[in-house]
PDB file of the backbone (N, CA, C, O) and the ligand in Angstrom, with CONECT records:
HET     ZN  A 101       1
ATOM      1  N   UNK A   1     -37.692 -68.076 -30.884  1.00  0.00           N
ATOM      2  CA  UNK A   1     -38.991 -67.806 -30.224  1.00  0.00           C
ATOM      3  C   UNK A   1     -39.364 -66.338 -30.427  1.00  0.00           C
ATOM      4  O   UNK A   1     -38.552 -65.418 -30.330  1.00  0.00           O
ATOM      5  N   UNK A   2     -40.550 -66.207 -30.691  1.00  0.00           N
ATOM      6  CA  UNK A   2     -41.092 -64.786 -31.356  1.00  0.00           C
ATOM      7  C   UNK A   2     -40.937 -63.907 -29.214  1.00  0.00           C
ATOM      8  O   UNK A   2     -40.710 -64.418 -28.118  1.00  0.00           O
ATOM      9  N   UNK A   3     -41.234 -62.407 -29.710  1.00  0.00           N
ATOM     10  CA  UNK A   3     -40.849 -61.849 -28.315  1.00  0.00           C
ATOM     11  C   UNK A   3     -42.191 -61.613 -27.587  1.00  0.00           C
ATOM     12  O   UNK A   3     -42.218 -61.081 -26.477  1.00  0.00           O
ATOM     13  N   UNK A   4     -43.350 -62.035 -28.260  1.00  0.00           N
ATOM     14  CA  UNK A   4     -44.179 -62.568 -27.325  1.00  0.00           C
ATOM     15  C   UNK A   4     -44.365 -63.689 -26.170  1.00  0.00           C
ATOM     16  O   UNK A   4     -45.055 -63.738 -25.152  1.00  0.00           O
ATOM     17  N   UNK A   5     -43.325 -64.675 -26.862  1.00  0.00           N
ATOM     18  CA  UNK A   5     -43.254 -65.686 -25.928  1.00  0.00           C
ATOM     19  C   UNK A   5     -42.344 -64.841 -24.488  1.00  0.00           C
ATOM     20  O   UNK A   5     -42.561 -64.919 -23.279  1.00  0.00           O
ATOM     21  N   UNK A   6     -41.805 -64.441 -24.885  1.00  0.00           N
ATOM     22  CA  UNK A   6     -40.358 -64.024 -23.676  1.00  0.00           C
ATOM     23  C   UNK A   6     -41.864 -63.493 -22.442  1.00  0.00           C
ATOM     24  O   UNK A   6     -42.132 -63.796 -21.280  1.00  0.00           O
ATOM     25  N   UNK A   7     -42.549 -62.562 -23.520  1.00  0.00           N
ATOM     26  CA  UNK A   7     -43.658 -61.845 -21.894  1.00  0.00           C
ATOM     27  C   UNK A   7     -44.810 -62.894 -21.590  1.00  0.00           C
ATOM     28  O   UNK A   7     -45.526 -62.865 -20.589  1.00  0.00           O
ATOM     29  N   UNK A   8     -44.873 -63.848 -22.641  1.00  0.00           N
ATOM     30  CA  UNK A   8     -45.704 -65.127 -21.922  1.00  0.00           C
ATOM     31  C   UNK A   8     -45.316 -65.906 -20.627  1.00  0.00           C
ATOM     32  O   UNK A   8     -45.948 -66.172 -19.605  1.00  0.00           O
ATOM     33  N   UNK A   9     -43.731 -66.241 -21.144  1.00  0.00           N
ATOM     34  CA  UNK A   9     -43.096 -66.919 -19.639  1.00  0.00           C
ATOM     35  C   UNK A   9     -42.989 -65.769 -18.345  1.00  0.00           C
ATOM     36  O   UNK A   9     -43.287 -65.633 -17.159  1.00  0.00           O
ATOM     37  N   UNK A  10     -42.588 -65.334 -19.048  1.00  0.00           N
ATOM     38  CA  UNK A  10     -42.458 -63.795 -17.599  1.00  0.00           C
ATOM     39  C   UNK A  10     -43.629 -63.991 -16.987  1.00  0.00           C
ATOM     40  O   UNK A  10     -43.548 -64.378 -15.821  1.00  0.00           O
ATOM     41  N   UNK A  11     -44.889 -63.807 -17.520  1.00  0.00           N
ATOM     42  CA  UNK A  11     -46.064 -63.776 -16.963  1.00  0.00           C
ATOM     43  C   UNK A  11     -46.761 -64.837 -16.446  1.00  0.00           C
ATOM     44  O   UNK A  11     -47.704 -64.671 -15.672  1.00  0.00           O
ATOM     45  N   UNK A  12     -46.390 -65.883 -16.796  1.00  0.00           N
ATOM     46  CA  UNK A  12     -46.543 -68.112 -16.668  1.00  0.00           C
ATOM     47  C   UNK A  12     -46.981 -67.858 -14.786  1.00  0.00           C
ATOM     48  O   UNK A  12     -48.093 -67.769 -14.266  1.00  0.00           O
ATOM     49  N   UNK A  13     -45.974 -67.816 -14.330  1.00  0.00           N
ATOM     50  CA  UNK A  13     -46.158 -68.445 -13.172  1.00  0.00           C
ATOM     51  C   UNK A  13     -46.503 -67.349 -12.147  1.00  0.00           C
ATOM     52  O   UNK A  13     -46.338 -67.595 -10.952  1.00  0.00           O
ATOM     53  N   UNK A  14     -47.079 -65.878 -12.639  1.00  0.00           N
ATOM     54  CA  UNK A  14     -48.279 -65.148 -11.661  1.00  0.00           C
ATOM     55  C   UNK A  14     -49.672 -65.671 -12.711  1.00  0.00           C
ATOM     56  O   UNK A  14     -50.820 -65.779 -12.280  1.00  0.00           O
ATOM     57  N   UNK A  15     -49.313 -65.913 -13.947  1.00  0.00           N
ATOM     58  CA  UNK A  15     -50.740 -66.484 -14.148  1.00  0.00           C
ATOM     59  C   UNK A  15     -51.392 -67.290 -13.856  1.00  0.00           C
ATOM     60  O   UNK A  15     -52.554 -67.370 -14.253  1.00  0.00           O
ATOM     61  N   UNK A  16     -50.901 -68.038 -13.160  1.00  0.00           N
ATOM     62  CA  UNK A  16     -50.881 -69.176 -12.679  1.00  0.00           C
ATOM     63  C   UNK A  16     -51.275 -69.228 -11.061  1.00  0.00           C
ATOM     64  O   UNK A  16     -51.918 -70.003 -10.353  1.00  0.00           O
ATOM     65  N   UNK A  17     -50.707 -68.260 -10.903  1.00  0.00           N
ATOM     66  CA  UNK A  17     -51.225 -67.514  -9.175  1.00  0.00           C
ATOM     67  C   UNK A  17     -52.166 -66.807  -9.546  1.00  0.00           C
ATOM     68  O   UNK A  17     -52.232 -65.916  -8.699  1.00  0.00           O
ATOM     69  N   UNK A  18     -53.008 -66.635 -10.358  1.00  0.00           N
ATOM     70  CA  UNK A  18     -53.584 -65.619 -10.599  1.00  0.00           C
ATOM     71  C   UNK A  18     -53.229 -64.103  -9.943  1.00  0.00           C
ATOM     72  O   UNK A  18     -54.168 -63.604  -9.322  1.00  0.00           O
ATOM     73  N   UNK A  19     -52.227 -63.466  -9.996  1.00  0.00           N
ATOM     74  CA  UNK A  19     -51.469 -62.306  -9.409  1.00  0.00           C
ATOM     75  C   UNK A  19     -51.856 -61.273 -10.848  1.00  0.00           C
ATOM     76  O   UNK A  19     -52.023 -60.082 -10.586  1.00  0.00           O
ATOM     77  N   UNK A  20     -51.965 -61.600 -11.977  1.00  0.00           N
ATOM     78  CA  UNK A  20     -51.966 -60.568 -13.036  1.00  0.00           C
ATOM     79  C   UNK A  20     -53.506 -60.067 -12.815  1.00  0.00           C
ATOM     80  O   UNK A  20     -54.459 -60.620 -12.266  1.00  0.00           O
ATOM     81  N   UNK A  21     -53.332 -58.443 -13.641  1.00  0.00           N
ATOM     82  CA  UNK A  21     -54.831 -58.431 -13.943  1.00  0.00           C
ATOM     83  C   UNK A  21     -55.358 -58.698 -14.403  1.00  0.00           C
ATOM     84  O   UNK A  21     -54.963 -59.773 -14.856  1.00  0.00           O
ATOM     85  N   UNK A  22     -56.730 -58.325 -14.932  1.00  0.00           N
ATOM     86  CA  UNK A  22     -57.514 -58.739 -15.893  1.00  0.00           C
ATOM     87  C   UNK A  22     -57.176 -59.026 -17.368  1.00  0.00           C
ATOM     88  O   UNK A  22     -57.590 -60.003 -17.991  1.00  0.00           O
ATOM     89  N   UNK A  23     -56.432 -58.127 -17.819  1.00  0.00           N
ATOM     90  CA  UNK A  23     -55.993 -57.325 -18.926  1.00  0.00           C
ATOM     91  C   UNK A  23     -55.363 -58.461 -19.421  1.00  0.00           C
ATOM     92  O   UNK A  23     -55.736 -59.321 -20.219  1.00  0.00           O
ATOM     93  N   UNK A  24     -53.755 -58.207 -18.438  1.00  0.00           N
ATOM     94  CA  UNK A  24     -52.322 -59.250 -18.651  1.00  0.00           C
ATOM     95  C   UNK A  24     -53.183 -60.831 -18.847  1.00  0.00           C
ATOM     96  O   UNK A  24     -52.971 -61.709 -19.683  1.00  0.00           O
ATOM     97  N   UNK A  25     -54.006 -60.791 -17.952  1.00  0.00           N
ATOM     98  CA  UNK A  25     -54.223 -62.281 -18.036  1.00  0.00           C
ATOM     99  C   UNK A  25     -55.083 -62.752 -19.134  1.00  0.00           C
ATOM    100  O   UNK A  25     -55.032 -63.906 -19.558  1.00  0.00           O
ATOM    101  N   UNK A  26     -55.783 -61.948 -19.539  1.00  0.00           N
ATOM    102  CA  UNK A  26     -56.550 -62.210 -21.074  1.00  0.00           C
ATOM    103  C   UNK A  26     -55.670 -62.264 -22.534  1.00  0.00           C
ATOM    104  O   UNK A  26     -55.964 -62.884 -23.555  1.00  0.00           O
ATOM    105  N   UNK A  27     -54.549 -61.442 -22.288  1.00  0.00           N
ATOM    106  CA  UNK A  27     -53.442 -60.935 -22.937  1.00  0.00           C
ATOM    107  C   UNK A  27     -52.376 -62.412 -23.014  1.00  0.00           C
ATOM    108  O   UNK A  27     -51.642 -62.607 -23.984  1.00  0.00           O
ATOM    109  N   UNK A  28     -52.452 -63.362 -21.832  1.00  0.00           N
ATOM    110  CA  UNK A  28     -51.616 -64.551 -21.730  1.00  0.00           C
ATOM    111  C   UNK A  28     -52.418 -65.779 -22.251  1.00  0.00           C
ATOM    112  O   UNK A  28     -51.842 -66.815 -22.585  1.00  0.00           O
ATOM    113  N   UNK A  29     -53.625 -65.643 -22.304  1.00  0.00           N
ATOM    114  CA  UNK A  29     -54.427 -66.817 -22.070  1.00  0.00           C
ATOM    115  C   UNK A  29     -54.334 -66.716 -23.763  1.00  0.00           C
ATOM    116  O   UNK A  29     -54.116 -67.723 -24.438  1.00  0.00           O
ATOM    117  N   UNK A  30     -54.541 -65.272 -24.407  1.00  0.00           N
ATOM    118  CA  UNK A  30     -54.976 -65.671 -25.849  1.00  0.00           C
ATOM    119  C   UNK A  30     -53.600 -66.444 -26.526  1.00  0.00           C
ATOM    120  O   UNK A  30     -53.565 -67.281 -27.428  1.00  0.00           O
ATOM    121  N   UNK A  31     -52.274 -65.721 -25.589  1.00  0.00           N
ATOM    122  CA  UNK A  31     -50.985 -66.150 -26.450  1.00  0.00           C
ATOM    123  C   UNK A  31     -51.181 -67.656 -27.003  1.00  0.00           C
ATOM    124  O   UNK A  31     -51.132 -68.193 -28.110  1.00  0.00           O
ATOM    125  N   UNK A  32     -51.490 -68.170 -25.340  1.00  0.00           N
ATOM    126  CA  UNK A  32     -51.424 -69.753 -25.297  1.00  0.00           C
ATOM    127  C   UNK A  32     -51.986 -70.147 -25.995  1.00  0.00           C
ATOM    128  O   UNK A  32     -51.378 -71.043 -26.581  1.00  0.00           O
ATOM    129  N   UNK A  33     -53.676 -69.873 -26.612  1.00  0.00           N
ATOM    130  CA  UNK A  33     -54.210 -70.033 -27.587  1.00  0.00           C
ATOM    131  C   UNK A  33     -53.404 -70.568 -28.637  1.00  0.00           C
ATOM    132  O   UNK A  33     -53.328 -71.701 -29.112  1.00  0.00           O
ATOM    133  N   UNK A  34     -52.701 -69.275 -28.942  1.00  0.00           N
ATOM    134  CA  UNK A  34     -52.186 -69.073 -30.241  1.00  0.00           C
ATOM    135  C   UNK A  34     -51.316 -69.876 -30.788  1.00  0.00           C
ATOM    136  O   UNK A  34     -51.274 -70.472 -31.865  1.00  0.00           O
ATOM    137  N   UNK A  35     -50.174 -69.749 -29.285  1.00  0.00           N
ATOM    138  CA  UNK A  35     -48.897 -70.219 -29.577  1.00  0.00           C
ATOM    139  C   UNK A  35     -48.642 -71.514 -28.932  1.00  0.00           C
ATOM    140  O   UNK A  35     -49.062 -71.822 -27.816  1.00  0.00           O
ATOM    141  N   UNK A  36     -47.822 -72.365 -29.815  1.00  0.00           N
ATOM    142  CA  UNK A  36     -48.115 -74.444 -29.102  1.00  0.00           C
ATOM    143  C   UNK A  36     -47.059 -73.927 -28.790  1.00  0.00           C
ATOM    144  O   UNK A  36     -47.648 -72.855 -28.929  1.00  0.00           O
ATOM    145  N   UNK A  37     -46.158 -73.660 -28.529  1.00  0.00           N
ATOM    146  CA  UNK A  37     -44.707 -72.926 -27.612  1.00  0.00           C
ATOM    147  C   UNK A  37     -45.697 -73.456 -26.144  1.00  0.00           C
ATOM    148  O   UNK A  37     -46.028 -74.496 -25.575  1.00  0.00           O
ATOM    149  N   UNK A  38     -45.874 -71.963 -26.022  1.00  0.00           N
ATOM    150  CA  UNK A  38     -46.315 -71.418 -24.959  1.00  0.00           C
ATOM    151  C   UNK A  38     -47.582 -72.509 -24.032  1.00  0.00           C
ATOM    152  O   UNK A  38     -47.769 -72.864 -22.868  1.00  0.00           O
ATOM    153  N   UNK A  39     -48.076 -72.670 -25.066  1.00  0.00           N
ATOM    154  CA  UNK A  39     -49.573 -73.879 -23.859  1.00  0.00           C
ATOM    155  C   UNK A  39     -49.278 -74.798 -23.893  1.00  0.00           C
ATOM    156  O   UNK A  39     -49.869 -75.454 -23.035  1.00  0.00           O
ATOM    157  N   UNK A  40     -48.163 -75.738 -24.826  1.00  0.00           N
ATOM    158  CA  UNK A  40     -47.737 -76.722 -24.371  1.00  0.00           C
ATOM    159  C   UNK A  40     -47.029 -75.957 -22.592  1.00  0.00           C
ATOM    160  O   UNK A  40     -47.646 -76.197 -21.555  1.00  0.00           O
ATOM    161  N   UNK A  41     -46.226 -75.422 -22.588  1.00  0.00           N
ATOM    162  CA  UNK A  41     -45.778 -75.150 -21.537  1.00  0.00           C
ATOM    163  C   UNK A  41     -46.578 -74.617 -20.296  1.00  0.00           C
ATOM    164  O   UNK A  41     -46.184 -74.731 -19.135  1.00  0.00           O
ATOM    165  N   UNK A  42     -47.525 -74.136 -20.609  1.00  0.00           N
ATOM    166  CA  UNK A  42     -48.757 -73.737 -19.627  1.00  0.00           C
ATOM    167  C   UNK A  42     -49.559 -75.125 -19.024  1.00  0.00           C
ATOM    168  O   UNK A  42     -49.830 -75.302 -17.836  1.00  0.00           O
ATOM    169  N   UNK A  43     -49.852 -76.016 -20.092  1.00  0.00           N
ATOM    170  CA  UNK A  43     -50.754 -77.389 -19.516  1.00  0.00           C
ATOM    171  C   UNK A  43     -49.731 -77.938 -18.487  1.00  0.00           C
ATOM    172  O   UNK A  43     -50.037 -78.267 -17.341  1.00  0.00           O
ATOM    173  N   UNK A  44     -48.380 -78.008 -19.059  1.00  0.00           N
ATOM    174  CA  UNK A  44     -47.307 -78.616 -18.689  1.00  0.00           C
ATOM    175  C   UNK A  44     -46.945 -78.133 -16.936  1.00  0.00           C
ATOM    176  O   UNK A  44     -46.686 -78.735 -15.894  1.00  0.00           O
ATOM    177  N   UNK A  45     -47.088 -76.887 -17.311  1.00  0.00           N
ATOM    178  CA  UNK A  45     -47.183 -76.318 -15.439  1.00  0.00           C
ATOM    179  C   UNK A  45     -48.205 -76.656 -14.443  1.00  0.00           C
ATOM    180  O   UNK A  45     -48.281 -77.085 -13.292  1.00  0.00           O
ATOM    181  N   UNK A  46     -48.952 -76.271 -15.400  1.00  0.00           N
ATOM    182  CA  UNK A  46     -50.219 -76.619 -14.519  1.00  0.00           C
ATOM    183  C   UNK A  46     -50.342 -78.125 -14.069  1.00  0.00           C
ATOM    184  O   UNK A  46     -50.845 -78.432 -12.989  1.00  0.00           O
ATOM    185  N   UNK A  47     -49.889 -78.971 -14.900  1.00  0.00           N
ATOM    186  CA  UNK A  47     -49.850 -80.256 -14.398  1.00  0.00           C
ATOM    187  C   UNK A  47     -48.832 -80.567 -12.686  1.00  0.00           C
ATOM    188  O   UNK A  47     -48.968 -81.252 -11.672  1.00  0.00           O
ATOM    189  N   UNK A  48     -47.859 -79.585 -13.238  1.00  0.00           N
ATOM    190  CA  UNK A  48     -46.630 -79.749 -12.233  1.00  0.00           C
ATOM    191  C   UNK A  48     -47.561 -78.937 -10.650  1.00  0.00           C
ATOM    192  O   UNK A  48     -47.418 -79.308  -9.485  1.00  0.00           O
ATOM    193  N   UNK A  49     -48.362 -77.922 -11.094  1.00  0.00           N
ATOM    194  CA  UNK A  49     -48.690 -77.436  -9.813  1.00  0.00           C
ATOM    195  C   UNK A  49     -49.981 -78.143  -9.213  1.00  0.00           C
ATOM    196  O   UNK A  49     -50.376 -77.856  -8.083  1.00  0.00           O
ATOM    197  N   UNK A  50     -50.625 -79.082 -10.016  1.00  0.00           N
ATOM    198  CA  UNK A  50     -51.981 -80.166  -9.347  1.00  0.00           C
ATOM    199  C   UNK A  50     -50.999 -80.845  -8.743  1.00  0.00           C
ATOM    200  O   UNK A  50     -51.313 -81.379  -7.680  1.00  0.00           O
ATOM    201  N   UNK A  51     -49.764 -80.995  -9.164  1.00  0.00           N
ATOM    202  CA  UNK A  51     -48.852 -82.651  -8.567  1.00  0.00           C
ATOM    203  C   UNK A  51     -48.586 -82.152  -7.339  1.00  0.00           C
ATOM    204  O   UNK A  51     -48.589 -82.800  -6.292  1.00  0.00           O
ATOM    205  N   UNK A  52     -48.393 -81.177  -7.447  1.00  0.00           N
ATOM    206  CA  UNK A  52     -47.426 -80.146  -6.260  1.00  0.00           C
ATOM    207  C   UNK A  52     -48.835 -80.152  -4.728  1.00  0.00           C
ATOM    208  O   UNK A  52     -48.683 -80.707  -3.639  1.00  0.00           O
ATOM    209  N   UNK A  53     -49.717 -79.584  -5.058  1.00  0.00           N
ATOM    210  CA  UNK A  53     -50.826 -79.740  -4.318  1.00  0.00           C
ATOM    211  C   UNK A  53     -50.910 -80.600  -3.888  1.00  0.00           C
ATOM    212  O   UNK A  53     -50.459 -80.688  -2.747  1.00  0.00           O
ATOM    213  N   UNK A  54     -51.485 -81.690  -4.458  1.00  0.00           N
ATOM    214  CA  UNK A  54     -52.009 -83.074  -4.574  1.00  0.00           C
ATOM    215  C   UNK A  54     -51.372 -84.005  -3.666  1.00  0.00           C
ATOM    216  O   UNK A  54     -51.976 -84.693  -2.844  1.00  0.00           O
ATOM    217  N   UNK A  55     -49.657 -83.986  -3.928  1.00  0.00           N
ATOM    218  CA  UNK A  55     -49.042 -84.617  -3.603  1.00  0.00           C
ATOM    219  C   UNK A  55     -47.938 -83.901  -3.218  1.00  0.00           C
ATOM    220  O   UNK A  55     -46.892 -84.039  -3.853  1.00  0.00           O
ATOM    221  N   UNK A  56     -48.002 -83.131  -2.246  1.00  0.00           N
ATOM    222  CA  UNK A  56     -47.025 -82.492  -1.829  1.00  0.00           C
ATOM    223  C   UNK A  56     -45.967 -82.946  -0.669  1.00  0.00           C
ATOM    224  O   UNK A  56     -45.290 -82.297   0.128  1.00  0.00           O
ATOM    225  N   UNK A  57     -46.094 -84.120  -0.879  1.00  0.00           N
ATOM    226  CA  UNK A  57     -44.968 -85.094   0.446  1.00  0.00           C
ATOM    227  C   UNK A  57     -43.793 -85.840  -0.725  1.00  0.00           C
ATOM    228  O   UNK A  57     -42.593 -86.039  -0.536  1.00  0.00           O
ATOM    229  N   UNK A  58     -44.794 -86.213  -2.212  1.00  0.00           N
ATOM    230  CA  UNK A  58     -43.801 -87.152  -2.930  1.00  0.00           C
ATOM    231  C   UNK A  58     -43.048 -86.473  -4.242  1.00  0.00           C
ATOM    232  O   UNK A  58     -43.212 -85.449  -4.905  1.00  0.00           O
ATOM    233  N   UNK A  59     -42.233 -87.477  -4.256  1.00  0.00           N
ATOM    234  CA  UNK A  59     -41.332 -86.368  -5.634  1.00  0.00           C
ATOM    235  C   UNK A  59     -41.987 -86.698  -7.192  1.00  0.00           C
ATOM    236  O   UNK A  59     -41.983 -87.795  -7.750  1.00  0.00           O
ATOM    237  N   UNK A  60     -42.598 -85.300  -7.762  1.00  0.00           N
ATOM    238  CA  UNK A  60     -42.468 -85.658  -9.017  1.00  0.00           C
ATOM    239  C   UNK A  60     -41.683 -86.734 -10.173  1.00  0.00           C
ATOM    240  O   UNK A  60     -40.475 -86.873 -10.364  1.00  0.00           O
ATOM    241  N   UNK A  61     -43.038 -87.540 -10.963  1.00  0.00           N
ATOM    242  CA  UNK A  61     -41.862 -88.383 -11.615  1.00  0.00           C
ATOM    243  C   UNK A  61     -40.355 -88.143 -12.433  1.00  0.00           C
ATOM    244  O   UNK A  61     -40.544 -86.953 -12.684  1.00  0.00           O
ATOM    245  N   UNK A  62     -39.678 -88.286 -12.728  1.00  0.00           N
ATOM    246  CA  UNK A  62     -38.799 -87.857 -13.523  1.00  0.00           C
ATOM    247  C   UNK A  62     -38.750 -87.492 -14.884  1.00  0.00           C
ATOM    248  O   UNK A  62     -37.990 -86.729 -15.480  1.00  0.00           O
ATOM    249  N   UNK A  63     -39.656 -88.144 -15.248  1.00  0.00           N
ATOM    250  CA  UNK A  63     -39.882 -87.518 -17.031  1.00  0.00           C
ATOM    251  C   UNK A  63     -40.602 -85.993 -16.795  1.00  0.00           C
ATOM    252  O   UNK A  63     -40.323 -85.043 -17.526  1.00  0.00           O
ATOM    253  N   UNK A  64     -41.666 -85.888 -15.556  1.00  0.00           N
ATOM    254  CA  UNK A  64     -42.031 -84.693 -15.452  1.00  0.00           C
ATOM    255  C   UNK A  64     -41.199 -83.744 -14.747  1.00  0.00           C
ATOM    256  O   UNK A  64     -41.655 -82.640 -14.449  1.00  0.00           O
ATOM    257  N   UNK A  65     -39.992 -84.089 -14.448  1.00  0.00           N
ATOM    258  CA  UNK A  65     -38.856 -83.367 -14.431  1.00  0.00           C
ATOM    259  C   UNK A  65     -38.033 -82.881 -15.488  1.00  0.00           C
ATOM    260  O   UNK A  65     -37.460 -81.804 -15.655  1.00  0.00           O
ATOM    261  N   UNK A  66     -38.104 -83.867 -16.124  1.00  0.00           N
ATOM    262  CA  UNK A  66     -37.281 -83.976 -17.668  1.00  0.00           C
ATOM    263  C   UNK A  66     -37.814 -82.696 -18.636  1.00  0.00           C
ATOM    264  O   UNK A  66     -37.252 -81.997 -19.479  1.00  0.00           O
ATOM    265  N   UNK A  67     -39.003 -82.738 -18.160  1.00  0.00           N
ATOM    266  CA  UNK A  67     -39.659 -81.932 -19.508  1.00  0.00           C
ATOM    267  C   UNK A  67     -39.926 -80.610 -18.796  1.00  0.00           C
ATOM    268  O   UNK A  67     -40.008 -79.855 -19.764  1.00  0.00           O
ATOM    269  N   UNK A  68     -40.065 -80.053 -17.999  1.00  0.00           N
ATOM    270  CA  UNK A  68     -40.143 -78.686 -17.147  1.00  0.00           C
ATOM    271  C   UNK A  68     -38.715 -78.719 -17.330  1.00  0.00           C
ATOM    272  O   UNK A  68     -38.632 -77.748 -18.081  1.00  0.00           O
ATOM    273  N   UNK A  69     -37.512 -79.129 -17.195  1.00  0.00           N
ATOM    274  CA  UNK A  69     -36.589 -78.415 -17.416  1.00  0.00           C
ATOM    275  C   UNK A  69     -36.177 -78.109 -18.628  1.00  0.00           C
ATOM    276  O   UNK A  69     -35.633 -77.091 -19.055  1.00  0.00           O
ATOM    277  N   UNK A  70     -36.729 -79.836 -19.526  1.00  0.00           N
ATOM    278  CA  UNK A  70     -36.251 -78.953 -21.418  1.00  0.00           C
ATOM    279  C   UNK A  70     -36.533 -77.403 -21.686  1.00  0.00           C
ATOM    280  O   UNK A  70     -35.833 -76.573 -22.266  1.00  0.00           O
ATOM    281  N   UNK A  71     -37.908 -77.267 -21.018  1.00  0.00           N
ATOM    282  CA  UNK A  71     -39.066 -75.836 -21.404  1.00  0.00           C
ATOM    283  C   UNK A  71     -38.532 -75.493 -20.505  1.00  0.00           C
ATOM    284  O   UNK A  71     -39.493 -74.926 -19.984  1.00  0.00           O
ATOM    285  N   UNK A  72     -37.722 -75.340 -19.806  1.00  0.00           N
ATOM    286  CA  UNK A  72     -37.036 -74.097 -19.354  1.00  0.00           C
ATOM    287  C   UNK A  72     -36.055 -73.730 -20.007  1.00  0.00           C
ATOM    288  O   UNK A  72     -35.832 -72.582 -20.394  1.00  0.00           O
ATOM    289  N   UNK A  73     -35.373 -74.723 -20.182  1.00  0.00           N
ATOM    290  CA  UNK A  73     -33.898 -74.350 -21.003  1.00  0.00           C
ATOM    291  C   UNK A  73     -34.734 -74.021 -22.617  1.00  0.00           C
ATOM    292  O   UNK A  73     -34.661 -73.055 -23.376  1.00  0.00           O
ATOM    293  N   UNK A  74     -35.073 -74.580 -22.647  1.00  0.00           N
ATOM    294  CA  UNK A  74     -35.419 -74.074 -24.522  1.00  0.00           C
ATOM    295  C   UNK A  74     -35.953 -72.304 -24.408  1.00  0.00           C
ATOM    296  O   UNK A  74     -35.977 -71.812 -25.537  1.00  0.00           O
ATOM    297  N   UNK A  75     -36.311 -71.438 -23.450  1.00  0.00           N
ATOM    298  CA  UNK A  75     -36.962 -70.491 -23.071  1.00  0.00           C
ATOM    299  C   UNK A  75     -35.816 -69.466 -23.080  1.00  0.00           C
ATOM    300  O   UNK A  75     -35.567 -68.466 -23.753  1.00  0.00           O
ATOM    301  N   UNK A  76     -35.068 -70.270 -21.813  1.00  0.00           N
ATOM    302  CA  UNK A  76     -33.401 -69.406 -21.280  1.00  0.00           C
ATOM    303  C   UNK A  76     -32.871 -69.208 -22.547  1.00  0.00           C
ATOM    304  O   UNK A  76     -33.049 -68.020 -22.816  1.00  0.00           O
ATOM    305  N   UNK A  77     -32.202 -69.886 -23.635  1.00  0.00           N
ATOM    306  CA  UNK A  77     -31.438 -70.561 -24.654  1.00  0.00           C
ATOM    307  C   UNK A  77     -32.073 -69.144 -25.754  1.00  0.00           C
ATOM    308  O   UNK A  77     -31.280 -68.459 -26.399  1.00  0.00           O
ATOM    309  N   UNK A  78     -33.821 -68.872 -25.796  1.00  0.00           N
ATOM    310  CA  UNK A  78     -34.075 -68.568 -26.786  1.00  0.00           C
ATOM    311  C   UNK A  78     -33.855 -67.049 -26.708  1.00  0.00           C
ATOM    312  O   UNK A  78     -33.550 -66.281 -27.620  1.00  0.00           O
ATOM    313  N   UNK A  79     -34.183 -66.677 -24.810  1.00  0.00           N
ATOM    314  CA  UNK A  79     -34.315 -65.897 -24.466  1.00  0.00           C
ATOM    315  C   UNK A  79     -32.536 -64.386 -24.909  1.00  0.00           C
ATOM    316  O   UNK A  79     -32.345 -63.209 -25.216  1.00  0.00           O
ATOM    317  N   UNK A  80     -31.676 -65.861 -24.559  1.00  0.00           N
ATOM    318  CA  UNK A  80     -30.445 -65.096 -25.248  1.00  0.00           C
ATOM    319  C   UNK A  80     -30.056 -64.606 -26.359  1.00  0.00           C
ATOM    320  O   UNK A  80     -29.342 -63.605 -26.418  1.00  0.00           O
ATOM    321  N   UNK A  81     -30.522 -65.316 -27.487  1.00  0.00           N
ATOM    322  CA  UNK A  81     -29.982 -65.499 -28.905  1.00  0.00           C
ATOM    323  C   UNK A  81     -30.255 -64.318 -29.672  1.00  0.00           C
ATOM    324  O   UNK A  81     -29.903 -64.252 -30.850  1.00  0.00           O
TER     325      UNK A  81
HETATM  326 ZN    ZN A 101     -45.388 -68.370 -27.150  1.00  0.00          ZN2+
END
């Protein structure tokens, strides 16, 4: 994974809070653009945080467990190497 991705995830889940500034967050949005890494993993959250809202009494299905943790581990994994 190129070392843009590493400050994409870093930045994923205040972008997502919208917590970044202007800047960072124009700076994340184009990555995702760019990179199918990264916005696969961005749609992919965002899905997890409508579920989370939405349905915040029941448990996510399991494949959408399955796959938030691959994209985590594929992140951790790359993040080391
Ligand atoms: Zn990326």
């Amino acid at each position: 994974m190129k070392r843009n991705c590493d400050h994409t995830v870093e930045y994923l889940y205040r972008y997502m809070d919208q917590e970044l500034t202007w800047y960072r967050r124009a700076r994340v949005q184009w990555h995702l653009r760019k990179c199918g890494t990264c916005g696969d993993g961005h749609r992919f959250e965002q899905q997890v945080k409508m579920m989370v809202q939405r349905k915040c009494t029941e448990t996510p299905p399991p494949e959408l467990i399955d796959r938030l943790r691959t994209f985590l581990e594929e992140n951790t994994r790359d993040q080391k190497s």
